[in-house]
Backbone as a chain_set.jsonl record, in Angstrom:
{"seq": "XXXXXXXXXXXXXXXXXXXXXXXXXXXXXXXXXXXXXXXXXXXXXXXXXXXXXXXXXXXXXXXXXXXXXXXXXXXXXXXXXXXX", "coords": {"N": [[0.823, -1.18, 0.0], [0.439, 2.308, -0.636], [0.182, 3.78, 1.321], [1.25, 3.099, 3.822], [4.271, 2.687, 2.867], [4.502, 5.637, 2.394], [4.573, 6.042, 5.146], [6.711, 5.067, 6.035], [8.99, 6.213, 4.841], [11.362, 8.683, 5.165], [13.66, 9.688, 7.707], [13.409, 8.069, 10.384], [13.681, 7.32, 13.573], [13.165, 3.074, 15.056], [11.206, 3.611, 17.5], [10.169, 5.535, 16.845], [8.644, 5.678, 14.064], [6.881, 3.342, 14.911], [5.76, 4.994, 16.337], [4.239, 6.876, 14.578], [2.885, 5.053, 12.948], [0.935, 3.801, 14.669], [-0.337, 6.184, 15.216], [-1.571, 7.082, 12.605], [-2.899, 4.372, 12.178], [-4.528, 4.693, 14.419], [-6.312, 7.05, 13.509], [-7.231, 6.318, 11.201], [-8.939, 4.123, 12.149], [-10.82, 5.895, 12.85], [-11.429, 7.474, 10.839], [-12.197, 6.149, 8.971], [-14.722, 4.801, 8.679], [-16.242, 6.972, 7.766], [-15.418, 7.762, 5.45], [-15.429, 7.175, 1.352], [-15.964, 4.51, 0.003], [-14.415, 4.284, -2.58], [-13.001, 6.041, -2.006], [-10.928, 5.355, -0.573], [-7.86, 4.693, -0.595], [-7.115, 7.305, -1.461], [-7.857, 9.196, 0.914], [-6.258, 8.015, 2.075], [-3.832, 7.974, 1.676], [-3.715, 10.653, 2.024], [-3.838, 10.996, 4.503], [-1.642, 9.636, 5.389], [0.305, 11.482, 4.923], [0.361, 13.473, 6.307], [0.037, 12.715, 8.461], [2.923, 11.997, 9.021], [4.171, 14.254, 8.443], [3.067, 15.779, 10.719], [4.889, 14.331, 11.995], [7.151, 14.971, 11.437], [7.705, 17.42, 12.529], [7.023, 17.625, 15.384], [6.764, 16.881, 19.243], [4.584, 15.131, 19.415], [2.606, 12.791, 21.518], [1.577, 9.604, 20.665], [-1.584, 9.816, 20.966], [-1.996, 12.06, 20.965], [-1.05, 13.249, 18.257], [-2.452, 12.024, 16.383], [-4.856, 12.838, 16.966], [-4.212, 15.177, 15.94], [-3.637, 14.928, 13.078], [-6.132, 14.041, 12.085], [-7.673, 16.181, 12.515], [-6.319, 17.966, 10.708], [-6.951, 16.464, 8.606], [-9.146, 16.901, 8.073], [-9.615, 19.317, 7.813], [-8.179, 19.928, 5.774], [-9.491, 18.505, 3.472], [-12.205, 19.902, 3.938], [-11.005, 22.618, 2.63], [-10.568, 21.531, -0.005], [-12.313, 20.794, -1.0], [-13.946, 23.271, -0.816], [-12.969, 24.34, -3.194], [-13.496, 23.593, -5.728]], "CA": [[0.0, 0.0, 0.0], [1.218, 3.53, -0.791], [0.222, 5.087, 2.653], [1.937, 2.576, 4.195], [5.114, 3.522, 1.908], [4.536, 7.025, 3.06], [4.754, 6.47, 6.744], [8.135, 4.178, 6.159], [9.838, 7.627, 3.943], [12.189, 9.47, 5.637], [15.136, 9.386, 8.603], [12.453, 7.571, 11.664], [14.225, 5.884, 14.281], [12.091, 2.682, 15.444], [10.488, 4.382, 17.712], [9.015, 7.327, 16.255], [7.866, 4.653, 13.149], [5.871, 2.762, 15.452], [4.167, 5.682, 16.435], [3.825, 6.889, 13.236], [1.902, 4.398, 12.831], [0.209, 3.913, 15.562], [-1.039, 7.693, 14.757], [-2.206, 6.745, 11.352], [-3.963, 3.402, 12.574], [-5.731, 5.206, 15.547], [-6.937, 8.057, 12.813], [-7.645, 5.864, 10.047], [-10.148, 4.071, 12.573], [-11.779, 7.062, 13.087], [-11.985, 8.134, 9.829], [-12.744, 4.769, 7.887], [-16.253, 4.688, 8.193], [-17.547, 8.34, 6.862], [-15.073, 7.851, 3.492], [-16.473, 6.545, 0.764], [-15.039, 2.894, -0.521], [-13.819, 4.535, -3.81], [-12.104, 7.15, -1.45], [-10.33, 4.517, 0.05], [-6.739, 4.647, -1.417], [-6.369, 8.655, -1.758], [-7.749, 9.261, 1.906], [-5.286, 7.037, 3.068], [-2.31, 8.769, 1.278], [-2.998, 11.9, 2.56], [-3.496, 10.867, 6.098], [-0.373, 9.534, 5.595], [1.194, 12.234, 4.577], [-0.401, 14.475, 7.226], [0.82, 12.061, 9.844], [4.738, 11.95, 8.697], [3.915, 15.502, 8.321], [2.504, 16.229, 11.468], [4.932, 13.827, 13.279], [8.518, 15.295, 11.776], [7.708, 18.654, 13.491], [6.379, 17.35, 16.681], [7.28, 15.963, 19.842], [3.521, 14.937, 19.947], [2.671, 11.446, 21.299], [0.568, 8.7, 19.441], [-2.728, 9.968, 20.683], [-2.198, 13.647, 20.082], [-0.769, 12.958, 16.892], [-3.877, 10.954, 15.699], [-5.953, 14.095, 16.944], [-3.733, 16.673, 15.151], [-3.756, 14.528, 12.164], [-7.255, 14.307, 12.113], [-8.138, 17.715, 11.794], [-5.715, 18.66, 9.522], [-7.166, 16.035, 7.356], [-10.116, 17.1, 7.66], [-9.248, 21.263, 7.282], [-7.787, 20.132, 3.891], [-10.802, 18.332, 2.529], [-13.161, 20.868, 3.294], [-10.604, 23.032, 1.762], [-10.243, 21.437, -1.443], [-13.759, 21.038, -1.555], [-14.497, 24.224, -1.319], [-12.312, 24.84, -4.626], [-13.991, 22.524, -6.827]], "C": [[0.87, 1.248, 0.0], [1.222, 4.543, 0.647], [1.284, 4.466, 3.61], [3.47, 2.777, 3.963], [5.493, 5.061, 2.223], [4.707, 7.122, 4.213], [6.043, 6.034, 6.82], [9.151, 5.293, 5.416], [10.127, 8.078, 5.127], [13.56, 9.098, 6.925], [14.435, 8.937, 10.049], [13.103, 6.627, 12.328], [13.09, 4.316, 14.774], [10.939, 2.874, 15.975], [9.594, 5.228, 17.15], [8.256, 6.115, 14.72], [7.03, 4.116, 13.699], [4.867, 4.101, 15.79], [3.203, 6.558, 15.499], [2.884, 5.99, 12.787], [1.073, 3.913, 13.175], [-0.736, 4.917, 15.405], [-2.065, 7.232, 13.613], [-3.005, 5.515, 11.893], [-5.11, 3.981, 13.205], [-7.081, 6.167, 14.739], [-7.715, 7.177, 11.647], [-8.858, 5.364, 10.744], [-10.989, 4.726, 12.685], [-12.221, 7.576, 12.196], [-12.531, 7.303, 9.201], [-14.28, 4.618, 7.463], [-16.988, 5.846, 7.556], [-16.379, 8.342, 5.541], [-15.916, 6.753, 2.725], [-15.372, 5.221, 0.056], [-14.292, 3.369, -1.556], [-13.058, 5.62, -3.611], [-11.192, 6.479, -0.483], [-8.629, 4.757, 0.517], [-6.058, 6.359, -1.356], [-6.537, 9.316, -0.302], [-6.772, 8.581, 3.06], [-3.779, 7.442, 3.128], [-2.258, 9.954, 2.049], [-3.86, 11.823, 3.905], [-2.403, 10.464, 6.353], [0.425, 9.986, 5.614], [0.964, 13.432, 5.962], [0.456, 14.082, 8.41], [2.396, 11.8, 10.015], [4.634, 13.496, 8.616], [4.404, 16.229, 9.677], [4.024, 15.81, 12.716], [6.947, 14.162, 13.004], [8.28, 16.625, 13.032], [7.639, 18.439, 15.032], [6.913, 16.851, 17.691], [5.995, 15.077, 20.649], [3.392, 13.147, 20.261], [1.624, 10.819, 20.523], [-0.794, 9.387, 19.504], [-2.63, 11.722, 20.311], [-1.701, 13.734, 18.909], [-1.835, 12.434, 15.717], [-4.614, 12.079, 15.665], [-5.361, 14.968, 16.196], [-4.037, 15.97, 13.308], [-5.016, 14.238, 11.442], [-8.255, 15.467, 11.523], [-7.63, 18.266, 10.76], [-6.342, 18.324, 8.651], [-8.593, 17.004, 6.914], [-10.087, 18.787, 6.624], [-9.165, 20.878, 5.282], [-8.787, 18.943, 3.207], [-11.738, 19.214, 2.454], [-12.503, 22.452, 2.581], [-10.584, 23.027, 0.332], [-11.553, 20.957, -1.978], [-14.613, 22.144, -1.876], [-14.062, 24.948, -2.758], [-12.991, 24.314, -5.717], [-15.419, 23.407, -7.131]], "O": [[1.95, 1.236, 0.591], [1.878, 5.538, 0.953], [2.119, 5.192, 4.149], [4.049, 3.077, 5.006], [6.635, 5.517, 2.267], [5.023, 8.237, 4.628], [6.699, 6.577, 7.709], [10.333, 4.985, 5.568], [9.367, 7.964, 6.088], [14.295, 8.125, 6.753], [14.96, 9.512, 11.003], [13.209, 5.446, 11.996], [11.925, 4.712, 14.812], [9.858, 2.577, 15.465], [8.373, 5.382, 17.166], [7.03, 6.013, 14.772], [5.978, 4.243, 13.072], [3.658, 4.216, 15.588], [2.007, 6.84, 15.571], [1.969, 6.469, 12.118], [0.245, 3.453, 12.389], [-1.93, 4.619, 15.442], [-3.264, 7.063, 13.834], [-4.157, 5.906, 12.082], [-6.282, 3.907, 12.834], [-8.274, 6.156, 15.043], [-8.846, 7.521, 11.303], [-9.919, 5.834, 10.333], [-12.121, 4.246, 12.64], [-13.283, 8.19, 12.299], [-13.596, 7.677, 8.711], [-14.824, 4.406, 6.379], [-18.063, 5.765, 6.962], [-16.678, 9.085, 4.606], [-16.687, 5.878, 3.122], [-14.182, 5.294, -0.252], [-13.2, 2.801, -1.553], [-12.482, 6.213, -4.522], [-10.719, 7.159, 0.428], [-8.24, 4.947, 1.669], [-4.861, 6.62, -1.24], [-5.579, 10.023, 0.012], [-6.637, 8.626, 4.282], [-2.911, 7.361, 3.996], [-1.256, 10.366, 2.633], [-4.556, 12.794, 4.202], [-1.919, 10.756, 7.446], [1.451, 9.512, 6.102], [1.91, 14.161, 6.261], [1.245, 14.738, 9.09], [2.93, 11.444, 11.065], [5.762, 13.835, 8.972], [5.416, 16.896, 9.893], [4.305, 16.423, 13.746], [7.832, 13.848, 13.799], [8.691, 16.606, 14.192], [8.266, 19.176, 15.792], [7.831, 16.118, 17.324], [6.034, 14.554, 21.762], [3.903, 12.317, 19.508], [0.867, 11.466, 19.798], [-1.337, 9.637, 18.428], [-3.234, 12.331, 19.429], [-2.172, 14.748, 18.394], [-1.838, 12.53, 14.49], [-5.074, 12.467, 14.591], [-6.165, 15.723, 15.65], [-4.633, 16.652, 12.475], [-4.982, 14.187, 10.212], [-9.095, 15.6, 10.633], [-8.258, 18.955, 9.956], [-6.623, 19.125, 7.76], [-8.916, 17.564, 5.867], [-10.36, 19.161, 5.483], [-9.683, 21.259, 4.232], [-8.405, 18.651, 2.074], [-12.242, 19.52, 1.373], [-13.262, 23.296, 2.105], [-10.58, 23.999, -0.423], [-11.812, 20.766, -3.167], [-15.541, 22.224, -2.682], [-14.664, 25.877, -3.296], [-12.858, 24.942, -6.767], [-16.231, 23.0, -7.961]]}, "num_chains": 1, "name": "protein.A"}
C-alpha cells in the first residue's frame, strides 16, 4: 500500500515509526467509516502524509498525533472542496 510507503519515507528511528503508525492506525479508525469505498486509497495517502507531516515537526505522542492529524485532514478536505 502507498500510505503505508509514506509512513516508512524518511530518517524515523524505530520508535518514532511505530508511532507513526500507531497515529495513522488510531486516525484511520476514526476516519474509515464516513469515506467513501472509492475514497479509500487517496484518503489514506494523505493521512499519511499528514501524519509523517505532522509527526517530523512534533514531539507529539501517538494519541495527540492521531488528533492533530485528524483535523488537519479534515481542514484540507473541506478546503479542497471548497475549490472545486
Amino acid at each position: 500500500m502507498r500510505a503505508r510507503r509514506i509512513l516508512q519515507t524518511g530518517a524515523f528511528n524505530p520508535d518514532d515509526l511505530q508511532r507513526l503508525q500507531n497515529a495513522f492506525d488510531a486516525a484511520w479508525e476514526a476516519l474509515a467509516p464516513s469515506v467513501a469505498h472509492s475514497d479509500y486509497e487517496r484518503s489514506r495517502e494523505l493521512l499519511a502524509t499528514v501524519v509523517v507531516s505532522a509527526g517530523n515537526v512534533s514531539g507529539l505522542d501517538t494519541g495527540e498525533l492521531s488528533a492533530v492529524a485528524l483535523k488537519t485532514f479534515h481542514a484540507i478536505r473541506a478546503g479542497t472542496q471548497t475549490l472545486l
